[in-house]
N, C-alpha and C positions, 0 to 999 in steps of 0.2 A: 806100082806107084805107091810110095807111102800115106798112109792113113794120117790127115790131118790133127794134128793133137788139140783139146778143146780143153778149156777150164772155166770155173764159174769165180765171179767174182761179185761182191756185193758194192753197188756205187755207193753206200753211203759213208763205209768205215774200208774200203779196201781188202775185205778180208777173204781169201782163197778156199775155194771148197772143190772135192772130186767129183761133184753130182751135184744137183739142183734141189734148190731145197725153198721151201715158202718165207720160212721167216731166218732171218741172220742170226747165231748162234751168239757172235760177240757184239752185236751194235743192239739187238731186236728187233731192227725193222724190220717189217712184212711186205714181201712179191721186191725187192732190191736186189736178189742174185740173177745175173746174166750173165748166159753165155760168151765167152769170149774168144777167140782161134789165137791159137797159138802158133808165132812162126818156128823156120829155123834154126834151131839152136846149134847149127856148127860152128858158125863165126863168133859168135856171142861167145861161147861156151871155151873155144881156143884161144879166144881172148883174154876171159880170164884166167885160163892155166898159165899161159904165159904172164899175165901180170901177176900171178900170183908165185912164181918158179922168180920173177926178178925181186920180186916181195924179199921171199926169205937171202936172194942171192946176197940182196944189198945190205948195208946198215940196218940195222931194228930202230923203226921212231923211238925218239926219247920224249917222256913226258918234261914238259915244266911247270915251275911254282907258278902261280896265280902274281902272285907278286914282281916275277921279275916278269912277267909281258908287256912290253908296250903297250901303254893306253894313249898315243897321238890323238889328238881332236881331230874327227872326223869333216874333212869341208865339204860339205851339202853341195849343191849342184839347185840354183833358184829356178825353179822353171818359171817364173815371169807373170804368174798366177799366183798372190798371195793367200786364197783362199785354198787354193790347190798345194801352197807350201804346208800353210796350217793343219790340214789333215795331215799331210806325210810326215809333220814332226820339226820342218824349219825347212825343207825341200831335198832333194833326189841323195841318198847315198850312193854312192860307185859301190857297184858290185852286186847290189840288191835287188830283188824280183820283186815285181808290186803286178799283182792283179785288178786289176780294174773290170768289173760288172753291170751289170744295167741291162733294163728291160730295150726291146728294140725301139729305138729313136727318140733314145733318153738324151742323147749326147753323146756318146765315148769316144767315137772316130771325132766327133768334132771337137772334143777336149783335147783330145791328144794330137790331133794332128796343129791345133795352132800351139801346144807347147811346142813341137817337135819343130815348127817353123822360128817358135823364137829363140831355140838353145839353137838352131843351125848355125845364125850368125857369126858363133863366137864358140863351137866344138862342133865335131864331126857327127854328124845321125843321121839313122836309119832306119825307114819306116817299112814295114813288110806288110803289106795287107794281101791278105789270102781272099778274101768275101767280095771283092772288089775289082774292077781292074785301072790298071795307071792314070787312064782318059778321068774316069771318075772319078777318083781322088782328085788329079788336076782340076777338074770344072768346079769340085768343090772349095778347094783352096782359091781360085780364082775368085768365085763367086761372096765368098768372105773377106777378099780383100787381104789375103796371106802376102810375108813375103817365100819366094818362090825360088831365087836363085840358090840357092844353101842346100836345099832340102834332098838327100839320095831316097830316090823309092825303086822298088822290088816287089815284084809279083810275085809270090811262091809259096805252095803247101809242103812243100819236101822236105823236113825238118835235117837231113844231111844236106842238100843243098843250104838249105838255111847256117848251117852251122861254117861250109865251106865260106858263105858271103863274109861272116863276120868273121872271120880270118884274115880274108882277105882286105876290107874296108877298115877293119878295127873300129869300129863308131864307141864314143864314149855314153850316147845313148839310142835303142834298139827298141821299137814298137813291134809287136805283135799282131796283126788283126785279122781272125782270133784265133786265141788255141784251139779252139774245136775244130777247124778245117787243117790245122798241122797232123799231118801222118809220116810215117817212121815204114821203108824199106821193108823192116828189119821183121814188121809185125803183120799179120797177115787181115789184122779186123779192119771195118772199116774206120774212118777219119770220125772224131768223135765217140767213140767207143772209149769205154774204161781205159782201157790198154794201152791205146793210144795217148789222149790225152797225159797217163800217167807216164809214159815213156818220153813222150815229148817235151811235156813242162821238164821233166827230169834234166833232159838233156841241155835243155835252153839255160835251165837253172846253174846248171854245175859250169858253163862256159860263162857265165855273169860272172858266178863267183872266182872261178881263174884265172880270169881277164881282168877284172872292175869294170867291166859295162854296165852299166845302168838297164833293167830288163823290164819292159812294159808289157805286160799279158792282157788282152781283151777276153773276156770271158761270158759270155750266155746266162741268164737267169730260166729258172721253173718260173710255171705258174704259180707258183706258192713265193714266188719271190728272191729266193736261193741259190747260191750258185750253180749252174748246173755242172756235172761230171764227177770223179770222185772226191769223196771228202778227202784224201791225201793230198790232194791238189791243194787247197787250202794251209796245210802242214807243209810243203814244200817251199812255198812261198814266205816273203817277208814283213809283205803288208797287202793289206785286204783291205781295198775299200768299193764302194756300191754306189752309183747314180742314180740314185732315186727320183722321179720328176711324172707326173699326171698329164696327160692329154690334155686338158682344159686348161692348164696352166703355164706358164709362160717359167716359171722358179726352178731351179731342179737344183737339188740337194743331194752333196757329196759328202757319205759316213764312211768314216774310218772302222772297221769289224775288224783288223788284227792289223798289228802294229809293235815290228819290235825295234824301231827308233825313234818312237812319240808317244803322247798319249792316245788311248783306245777310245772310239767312241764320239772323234774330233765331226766335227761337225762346218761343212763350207757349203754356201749358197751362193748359185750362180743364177744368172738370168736367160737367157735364150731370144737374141735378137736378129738380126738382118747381117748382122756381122759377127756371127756367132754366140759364145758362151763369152757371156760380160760378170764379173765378179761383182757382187754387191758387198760392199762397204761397210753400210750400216744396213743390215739384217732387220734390228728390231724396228727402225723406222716402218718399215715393209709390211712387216706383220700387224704394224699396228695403225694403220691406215682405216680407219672406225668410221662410221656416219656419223654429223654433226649431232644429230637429238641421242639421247641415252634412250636403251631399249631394255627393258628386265630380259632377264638371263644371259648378260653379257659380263666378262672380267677379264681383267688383265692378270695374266700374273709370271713367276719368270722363273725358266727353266736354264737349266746348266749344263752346258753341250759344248764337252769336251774340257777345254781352258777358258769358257768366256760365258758369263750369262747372256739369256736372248730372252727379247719381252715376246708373249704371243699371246694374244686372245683366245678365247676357252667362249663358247655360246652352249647353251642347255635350252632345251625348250621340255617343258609338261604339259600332257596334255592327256586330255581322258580320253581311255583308250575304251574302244567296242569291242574289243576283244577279251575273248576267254583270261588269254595268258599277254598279258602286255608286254608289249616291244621295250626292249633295252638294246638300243642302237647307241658302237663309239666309232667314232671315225677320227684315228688320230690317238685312240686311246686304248689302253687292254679294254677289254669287255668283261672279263670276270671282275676288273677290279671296279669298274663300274656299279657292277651289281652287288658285291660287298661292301661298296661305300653307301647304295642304296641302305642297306640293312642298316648300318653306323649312324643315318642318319634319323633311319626308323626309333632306333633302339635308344640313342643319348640326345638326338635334338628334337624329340617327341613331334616329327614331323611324318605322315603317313605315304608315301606315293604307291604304294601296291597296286592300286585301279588305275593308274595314271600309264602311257604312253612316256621315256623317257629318251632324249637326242642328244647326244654330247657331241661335240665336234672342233677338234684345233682351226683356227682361220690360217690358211695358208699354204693347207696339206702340210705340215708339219707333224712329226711323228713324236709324241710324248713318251718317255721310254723312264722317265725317275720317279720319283714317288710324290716329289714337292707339290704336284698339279689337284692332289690330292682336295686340299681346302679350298683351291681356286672354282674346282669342279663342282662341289656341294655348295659352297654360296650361290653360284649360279644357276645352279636347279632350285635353292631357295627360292631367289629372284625371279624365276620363271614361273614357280607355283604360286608364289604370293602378288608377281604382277608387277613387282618394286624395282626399279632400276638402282641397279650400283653407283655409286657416284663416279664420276668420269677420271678422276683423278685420282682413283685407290687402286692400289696394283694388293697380291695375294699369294703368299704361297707357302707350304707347312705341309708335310705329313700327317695322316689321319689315324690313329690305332683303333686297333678294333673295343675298346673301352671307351673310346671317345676325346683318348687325349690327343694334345698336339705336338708332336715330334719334330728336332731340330732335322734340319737339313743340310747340308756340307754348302761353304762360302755364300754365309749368309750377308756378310758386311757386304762383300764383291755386287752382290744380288740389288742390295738400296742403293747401293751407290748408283748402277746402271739404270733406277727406275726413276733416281732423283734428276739425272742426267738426260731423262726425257721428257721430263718435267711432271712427274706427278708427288703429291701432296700429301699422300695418306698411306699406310703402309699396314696392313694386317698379318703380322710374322708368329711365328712361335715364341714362347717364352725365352727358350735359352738362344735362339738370334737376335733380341734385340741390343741394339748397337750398345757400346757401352759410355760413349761421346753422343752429343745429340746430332742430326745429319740437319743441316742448315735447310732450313725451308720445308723438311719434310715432318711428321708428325707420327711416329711408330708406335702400332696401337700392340701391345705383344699380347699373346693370349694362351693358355694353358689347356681348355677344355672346348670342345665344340658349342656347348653352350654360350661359353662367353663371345668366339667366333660370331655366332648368329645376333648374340646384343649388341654387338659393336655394328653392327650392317644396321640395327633398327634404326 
């Protein structure tokens, strides 16, 4: 009997070694190499001799100019979810692989299966759920109130079965759920495994790209929030984007992390109701749902996510802490840069919190990821240490340097206009965003230094 061939592979960069080793040579990371089984390589291997014996048999590709390729406008495919277009760029390319991620019972099968209900009407799809069986997709389509007649489903992990269905069906759009349960004949690990998943996306991917099928992958998150399987997975794909959404909350947030027919980084909020994932409209209204009385250490102020600014409230509480080393908690925020905006505030608004307890937190489980929130956050811990409420109608937002000045931030006009349009009155930006026309009704206080930031609050 032949001896089983093994190789190690590292899940984070893909990279092949003959033995097992603790840390990865070309990525770094540490205990990422695992064992993988290798199958047999007769079919594979004769496979490619022969493609490669018709290779040379045939014509040699010709390169051409850049210039003379057809550049046609590509037509999108609307999945019927505008928030869901906005991420992908204007909605679905033909031909394209989009991974879809999320913690479990974030939403993904239920995002996807009512787009897949409403492209049925009007083109041919195909939903594959592996995690599941048919009854329980049905009960949940039912149970939402889908419509139902349109929709083909299929139960299967057998990624050549899979490949035979979409031959056969042709569908112009194709769900996966998920790649981790697709295994491959061919490969001897089991389902989920490196190998697998990279063999399988591969296969899925290249019949998208052949075809123009539209290719939706479901995808598994770590602990740590990240895709799980190899980082090539990532690389193979077209577009990467992540459901993000908290147990306690009712919002779940769709980011765009890799995208190569939109912008990176787009940002869509959906709701999570009795009839599924409801798109929300207006966002910033949402986030900005405040108690009537003003409270110190509260602010508005407005971040830029993706194409579109959104309003979101930023709270800080101080508080003196009994502890040795006091707590610097962000929920919603880096934490290092938290505690370097501490120092900044030490150091040029001659304000002390060192013995203090410090809480920063976005309202809404929203994740701050730019720099703008910067001044929003330090007023607010002002206001908390000194006791002072912000006025209700001042929104905020500017960069902080480690010197204490105040840094422009990209679509600053876009930014007032969006806050004017919620109806607030008072505007604390940076020098070089203030408007260069006055913005009707509103009152743009611009400021250069942290110091002046904090007089203008008095």
């Amino acid at each position: 009997m032949a001896k089983q061939k093994t190789a190690f592979v590292c899940t984070e960069c893909g990279s092949d070694y003959s033995k097992w080793q603790g840390q990865c040579s070309d990525c770094g990371a540490w205990n990422t190499v695992t064992e993988v089984r290798l199958g047999p390589a007769g079919k594979r291997g004769a496979a490619v001799s022969a493609g490669n014996r018709a290779g040379f048999a045939g014509a040699r590709p010709e390169a051409k100019l850049l210039a003379d390729i057809a550049t046609e406008a590509v037509v999108r495919i609307a999945s019927g979810a505008g928030e869901f277009d906005r991420v992908l760029g204007g909605g679905l390319v033909p031909g394209s692989a989009i991974l879809v991620g999320g913690s479990p019972g974030a939403g993904k099968s239920t995002l996807l299966l009512q787009t897949l209900c409403h492209l049925a009407r009007g083109r041919p799809c195909l939903y594959i759920t592996g995690e599941e069986s048919l009854q329980q997709v049905a009960l949940r389509a039912r149970r939402l109130g889908l419509p139902m007649d349109q929709l083909r489903l299929m139960a299967e992990t057998n990624v050549e079965s899979i490949l035979a269905a979409l031959e056969g069906d042709a569908p112009d759009v194709v769900v996966v759920d998920s790649i981790q349960v697709v295994h491959s004949d061919d490969i001897a690990s089991a389902p989920g495994s490196v190998s697998q998943v990279r063999e399988c996306a591969a296969a899925l991917t290249r019949h998208a790209k052949q075809s123009g099928t539209v290719l939706l992958l479901v995808g598994h998150v770590t602990k740590d929030g990240s895709l799980a399987g190899p980082k090539v997975l990532e690389h193979m794909i077209d577009c990467s984007i992540l459901l993000e959404g908290s147990d306690d909350s009712r919002f779940r947030t769709l980011r765009g992390q890799k995208n190569r027919f939109g912008a990176v980084n787009e940002l869509g909020i959906f709701a999570m109701t009795d009839g599924g994932l409801r798109e929300v409209k207006n966002p910033s209204a949402i986030f900005l749902d405040r108690s009537e009385e003003a409270s110190s250490g509260s602010a508005v102020m407005v971040v830029w996510e993706g194409t579109r600014p959104l309003l979101v409230e930023i709270q800080a509480l101080v508080d003196e802490s009994a502890l040795g080393n006091p707590r610097r908690v962000a929920v919603g925020l880096e934490q290092n840069r938290l505690a370097m905006l501490l120092a900044v505030l030490h150091r040029h608004g001659g304000l002390h919190v060192g013995d203090q307890d410090v809480f920063a937190n976005v309202v809404g489980g929203v994740k701050v990821l730019e720099t703008s929130a910067d001044l929003a956050l330090l007023l607010a811990i002002v206001s908390s240490f000194r006791d002072r409420p912000l006025p209700r109608d001042l929104v905020i937002f500017g960069e902080v340097g480690l010197s204490g000045e105040i840094r422009p931030v990209p679509s600053g006009q876009e930014r007032l206009a969006e806050a004017a349009k919620h109806g607030f009155r008072r505007a604390i930006v940076p020098k070089a965003n203030a408007p260069k026309s006055a913005i009707p009704g509103m009152e743009v206080v611009p400021v250069r230094r942290l110091q002046e930031a904090l007089a203008a609050c008095e």
